[in-house]
mmCIF file of the N, C-alpha and C atoms, coordinates in Angstrom:
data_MODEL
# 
_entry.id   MODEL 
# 
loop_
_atom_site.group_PDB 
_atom_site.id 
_atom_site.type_symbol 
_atom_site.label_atom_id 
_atom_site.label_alt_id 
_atom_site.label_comp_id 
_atom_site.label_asym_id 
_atom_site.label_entity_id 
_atom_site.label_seq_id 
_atom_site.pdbx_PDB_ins_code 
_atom_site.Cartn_x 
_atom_site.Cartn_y 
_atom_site.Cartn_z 
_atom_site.occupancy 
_atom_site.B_iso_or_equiv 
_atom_site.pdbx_formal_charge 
_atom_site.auth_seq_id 
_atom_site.auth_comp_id 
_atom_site.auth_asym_id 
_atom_site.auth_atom_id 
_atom_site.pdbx_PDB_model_num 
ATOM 1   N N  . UNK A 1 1  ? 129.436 105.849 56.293 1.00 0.00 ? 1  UNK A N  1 
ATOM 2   C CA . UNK A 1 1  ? 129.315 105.719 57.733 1.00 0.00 ? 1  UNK A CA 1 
ATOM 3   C C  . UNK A 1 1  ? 127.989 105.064 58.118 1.00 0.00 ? 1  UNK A C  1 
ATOM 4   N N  . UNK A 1 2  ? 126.844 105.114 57.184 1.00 0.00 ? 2  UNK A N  1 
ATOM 5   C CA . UNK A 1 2  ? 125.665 104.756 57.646 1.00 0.00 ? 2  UNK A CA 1 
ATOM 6   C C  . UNK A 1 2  ? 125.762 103.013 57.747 1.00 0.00 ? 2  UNK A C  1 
ATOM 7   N N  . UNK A 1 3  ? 126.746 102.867 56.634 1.00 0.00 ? 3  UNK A N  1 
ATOM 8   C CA . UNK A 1 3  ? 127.162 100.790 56.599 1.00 0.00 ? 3  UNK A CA 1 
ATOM 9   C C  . UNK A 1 3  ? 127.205 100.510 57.795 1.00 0.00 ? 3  UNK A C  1 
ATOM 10  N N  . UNK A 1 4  ? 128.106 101.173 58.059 1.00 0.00 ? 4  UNK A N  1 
ATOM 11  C CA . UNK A 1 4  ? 128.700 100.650 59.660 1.00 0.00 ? 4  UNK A CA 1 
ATOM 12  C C  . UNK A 1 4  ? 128.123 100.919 60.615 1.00 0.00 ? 4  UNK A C  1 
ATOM 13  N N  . UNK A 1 5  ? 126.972 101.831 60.755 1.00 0.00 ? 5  UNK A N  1 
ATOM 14  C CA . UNK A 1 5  ? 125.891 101.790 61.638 1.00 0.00 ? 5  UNK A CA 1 
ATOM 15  C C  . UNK A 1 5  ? 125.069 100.923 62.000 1.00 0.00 ? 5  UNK A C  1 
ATOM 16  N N  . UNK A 1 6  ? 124.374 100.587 60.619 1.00 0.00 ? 6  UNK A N  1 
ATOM 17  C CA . UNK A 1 6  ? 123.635 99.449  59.746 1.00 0.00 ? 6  UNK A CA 1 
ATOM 18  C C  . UNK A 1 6  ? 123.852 97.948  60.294 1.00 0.00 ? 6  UNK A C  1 
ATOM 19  N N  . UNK A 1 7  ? 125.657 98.155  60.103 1.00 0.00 ? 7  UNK A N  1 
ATOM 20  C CA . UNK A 1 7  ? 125.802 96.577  60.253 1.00 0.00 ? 7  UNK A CA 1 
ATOM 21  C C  . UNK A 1 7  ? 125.653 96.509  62.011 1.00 0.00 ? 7  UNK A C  1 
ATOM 22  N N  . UNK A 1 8  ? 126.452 97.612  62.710 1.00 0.00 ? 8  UNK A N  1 
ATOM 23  C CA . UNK A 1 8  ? 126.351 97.695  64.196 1.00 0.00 ? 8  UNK A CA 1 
ATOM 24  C C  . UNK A 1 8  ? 124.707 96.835  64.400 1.00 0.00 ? 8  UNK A C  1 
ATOM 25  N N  . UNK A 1 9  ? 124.170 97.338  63.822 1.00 0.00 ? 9  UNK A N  1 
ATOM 26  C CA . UNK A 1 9  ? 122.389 97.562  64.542 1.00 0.00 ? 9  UNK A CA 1 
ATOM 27  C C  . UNK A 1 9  ? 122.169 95.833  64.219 1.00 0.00 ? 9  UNK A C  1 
ATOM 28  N N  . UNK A 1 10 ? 122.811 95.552  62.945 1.00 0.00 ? 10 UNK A N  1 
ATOM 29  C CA . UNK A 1 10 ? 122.388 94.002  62.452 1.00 0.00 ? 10 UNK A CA 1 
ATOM 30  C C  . UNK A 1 10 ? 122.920 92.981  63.596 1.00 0.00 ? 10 UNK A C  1 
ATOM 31  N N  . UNK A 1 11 ? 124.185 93.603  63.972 1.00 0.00 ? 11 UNK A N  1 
ATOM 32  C CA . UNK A 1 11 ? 125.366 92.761  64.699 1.00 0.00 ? 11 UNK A CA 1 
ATOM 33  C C  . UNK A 1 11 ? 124.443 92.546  65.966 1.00 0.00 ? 11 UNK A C  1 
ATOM 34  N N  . UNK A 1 12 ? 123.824 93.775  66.471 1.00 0.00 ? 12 UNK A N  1 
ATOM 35  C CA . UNK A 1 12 ? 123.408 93.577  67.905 1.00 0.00 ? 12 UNK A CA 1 
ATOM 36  C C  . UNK A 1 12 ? 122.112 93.244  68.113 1.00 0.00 ? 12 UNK A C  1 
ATOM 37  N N  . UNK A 1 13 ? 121.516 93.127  67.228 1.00 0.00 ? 13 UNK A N  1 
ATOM 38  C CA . UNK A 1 13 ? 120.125 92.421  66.854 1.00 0.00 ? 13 UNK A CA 1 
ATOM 39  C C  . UNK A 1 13 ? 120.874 90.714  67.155 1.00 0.00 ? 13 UNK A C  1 
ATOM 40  N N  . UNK A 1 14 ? 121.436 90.198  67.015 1.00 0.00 ? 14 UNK A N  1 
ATOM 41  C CA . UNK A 1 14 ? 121.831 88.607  67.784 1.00 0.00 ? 14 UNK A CA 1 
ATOM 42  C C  . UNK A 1 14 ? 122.356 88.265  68.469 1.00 0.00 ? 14 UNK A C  1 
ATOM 43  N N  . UNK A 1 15 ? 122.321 89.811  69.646 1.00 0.00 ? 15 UNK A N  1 
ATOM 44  C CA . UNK A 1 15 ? 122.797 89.889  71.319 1.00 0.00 ? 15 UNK A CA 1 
ATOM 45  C C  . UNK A 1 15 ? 122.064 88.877  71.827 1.00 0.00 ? 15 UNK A C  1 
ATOM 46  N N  . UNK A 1 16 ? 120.676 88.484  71.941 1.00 0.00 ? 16 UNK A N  1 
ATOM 47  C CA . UNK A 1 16 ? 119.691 87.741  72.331 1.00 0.00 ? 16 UNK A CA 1 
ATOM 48  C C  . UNK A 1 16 ? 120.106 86.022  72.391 1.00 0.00 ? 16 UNK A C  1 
ATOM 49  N N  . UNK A 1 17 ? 121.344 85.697  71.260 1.00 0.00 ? 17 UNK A N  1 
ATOM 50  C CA . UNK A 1 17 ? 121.008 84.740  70.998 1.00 0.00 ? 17 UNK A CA 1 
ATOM 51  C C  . UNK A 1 17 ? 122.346 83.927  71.451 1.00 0.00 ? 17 UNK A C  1 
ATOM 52  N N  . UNK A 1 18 ? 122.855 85.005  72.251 1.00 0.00 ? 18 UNK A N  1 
ATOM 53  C CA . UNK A 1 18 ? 124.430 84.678  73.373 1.00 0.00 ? 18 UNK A CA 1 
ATOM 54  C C  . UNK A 1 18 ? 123.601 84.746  74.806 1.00 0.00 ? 18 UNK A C  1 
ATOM 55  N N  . UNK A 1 19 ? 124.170 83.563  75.733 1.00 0.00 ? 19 UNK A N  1 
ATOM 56  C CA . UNK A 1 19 ? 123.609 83.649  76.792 1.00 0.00 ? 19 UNK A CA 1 
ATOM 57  C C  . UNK A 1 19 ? 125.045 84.588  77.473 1.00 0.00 ? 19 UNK A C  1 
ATOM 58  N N  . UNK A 1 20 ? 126.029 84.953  77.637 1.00 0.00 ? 20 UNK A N  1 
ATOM 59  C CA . UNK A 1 20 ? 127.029 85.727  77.761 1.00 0.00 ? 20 UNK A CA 1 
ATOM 60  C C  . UNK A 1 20 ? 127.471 87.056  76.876 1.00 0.00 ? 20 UNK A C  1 
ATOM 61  N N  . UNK A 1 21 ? 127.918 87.576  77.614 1.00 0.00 ? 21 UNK A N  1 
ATOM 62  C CA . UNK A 1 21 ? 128.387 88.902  76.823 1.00 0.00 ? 21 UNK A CA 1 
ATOM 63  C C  . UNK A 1 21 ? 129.866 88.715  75.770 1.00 0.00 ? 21 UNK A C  1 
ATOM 64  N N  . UNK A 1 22 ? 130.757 87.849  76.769 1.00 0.00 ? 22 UNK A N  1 
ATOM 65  C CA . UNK A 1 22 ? 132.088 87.550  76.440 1.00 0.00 ? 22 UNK A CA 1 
ATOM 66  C C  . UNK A 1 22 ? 131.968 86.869  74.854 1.00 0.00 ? 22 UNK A C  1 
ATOM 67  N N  . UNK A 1 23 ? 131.677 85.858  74.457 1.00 0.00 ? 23 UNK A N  1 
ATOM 68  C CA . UNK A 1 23 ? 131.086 85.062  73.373 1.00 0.00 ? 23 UNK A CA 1 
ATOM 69  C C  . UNK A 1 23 ? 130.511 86.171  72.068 1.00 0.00 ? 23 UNK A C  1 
ATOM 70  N N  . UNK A 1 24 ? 129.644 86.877  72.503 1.00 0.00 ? 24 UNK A N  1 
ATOM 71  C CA . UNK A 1 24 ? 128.803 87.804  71.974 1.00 0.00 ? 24 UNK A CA 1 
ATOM 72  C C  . UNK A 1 24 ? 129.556 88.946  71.088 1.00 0.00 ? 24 UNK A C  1 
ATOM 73  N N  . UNK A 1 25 ? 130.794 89.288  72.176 1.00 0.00 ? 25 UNK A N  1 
ATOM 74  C CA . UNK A 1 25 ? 132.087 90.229  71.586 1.00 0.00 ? 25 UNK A CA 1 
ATOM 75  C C  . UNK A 1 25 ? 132.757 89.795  70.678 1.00 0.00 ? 25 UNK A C  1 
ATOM 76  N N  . UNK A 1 26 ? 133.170 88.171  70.916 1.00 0.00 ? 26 UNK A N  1 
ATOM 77  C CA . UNK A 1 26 ? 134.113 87.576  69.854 1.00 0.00 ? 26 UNK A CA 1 
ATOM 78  C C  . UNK A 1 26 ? 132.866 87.387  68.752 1.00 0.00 ? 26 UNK A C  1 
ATOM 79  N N  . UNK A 1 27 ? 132.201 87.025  68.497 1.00 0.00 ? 27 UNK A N  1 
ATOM 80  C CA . UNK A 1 27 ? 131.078 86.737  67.872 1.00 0.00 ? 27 UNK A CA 1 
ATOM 81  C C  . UNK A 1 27 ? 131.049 88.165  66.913 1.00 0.00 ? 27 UNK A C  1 
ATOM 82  N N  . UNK A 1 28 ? 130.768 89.319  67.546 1.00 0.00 ? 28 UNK A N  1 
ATOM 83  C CA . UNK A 1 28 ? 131.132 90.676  66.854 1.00 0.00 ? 28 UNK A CA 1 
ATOM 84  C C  . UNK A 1 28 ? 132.406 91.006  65.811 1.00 0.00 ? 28 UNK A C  1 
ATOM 85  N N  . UNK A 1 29 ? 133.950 90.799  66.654 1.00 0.00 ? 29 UNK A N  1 
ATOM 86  C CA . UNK A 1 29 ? 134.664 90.991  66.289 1.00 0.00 ? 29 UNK A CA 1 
ATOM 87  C C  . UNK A 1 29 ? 135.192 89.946  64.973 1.00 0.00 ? 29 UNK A C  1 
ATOM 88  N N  . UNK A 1 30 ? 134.886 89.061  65.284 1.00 0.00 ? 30 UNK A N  1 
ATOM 89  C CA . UNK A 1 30 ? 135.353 87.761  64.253 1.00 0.00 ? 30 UNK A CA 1 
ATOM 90  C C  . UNK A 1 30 ? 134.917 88.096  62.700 1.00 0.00 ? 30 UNK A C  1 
ATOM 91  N N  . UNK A 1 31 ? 133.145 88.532  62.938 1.00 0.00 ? 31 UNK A N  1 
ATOM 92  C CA . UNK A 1 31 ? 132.393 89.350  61.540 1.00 0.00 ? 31 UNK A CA 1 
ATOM 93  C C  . UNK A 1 31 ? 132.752 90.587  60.844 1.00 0.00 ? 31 UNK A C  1 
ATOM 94  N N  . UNK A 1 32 ? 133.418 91.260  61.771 1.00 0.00 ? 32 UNK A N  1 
ATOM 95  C CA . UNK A 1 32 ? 133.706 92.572  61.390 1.00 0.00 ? 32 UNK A CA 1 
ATOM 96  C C  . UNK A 1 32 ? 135.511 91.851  60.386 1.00 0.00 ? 32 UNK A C  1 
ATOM 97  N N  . UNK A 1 33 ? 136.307 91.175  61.383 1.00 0.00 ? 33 UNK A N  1 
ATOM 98  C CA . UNK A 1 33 ? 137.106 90.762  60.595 1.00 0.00 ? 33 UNK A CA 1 
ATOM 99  C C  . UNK A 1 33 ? 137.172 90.515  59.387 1.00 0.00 ? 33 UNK A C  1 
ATOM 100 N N  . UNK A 1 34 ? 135.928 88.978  59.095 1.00 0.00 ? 34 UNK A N  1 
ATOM 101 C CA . UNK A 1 34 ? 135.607 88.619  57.627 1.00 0.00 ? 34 UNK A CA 1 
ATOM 102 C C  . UNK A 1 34 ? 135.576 89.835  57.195 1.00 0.00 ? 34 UNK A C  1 
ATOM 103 N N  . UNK A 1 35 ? 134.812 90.950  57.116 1.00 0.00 ? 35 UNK A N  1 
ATOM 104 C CA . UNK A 1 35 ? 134.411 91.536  56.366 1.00 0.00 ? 35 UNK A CA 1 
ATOM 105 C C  . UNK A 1 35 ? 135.419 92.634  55.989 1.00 0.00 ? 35 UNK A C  1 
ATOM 106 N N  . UNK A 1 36 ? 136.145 93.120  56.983 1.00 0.00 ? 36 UNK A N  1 
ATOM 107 C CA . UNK A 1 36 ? 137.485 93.879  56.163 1.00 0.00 ? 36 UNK A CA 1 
ATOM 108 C C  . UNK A 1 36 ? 138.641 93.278  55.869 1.00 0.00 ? 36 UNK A C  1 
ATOM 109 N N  . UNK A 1 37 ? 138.302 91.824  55.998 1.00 0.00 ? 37 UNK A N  1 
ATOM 110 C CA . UNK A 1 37 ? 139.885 91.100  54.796 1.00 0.00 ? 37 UNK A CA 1 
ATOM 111 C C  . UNK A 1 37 ? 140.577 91.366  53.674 1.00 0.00 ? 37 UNK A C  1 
ATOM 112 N N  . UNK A 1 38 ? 141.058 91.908  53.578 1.00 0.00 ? 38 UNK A N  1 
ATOM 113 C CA . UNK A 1 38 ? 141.693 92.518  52.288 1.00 0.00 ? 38 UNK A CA 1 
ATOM 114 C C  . UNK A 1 38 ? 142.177 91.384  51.524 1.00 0.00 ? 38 UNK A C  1 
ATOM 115 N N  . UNK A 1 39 ? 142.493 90.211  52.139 1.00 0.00 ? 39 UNK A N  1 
ATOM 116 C CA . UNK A 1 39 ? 143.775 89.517  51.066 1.00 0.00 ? 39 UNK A CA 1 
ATOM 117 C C  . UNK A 1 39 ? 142.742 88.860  49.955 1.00 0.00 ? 39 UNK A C  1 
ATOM 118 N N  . UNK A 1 40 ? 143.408 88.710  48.873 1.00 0.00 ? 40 UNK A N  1 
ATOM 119 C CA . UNK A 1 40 ? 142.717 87.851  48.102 1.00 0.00 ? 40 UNK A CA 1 
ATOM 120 C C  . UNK A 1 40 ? 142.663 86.212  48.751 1.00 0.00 ? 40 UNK A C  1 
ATOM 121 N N  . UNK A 1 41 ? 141.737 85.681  47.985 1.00 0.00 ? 41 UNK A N  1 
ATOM 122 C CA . UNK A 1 41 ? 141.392 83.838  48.645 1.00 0.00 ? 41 UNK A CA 1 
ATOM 123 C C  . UNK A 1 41 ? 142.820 83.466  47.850 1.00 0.00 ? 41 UNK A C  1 
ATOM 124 N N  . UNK A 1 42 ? 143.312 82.687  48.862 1.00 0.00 ? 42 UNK A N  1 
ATOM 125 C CA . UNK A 1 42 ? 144.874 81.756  48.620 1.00 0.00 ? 42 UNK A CA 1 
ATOM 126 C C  . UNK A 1 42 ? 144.546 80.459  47.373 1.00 0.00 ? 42 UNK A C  1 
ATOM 127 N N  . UNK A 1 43 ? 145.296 80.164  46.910 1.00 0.00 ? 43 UNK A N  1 
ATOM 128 C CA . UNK A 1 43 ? 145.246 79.032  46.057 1.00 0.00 ? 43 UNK A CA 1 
ATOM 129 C C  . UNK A 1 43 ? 146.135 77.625  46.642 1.00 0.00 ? 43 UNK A C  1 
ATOM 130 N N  . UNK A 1 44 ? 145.904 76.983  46.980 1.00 0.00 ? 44 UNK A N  1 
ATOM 131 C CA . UNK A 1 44 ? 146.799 75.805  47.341 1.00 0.00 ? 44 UNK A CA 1 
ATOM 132 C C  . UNK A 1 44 ? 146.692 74.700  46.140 1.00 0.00 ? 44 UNK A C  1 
ATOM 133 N N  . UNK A 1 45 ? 148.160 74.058  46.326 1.00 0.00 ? 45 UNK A N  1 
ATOM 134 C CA . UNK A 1 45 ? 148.249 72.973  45.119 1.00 0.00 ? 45 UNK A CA 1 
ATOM 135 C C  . UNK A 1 45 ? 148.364 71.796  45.938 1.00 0.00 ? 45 UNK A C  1 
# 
């Protein structure tokens, strides 16, 4: 639980660097995505 605190605190440490809030959320959510992707990387031929 402390990760996810951790990363919270990292995430909102580059509130500063959104002039909007809206942006700032997707900006949040998009990272949190990467990071619980489960699938393995695809192979294309």
């Amino acid at each position: 639980m402390k990760l996810f605190q951790r990363l919270e605190q990292i995430l909102g440490d580059f509130r500063p660097v959104f002039s909007r809030e809206a942006p700032f959320r997707w900006f949040v959510l998009l990272v949190w995505g990467i990071l619980l992707n489960s699938q393995p990387a695809a192979v294309t031929s």
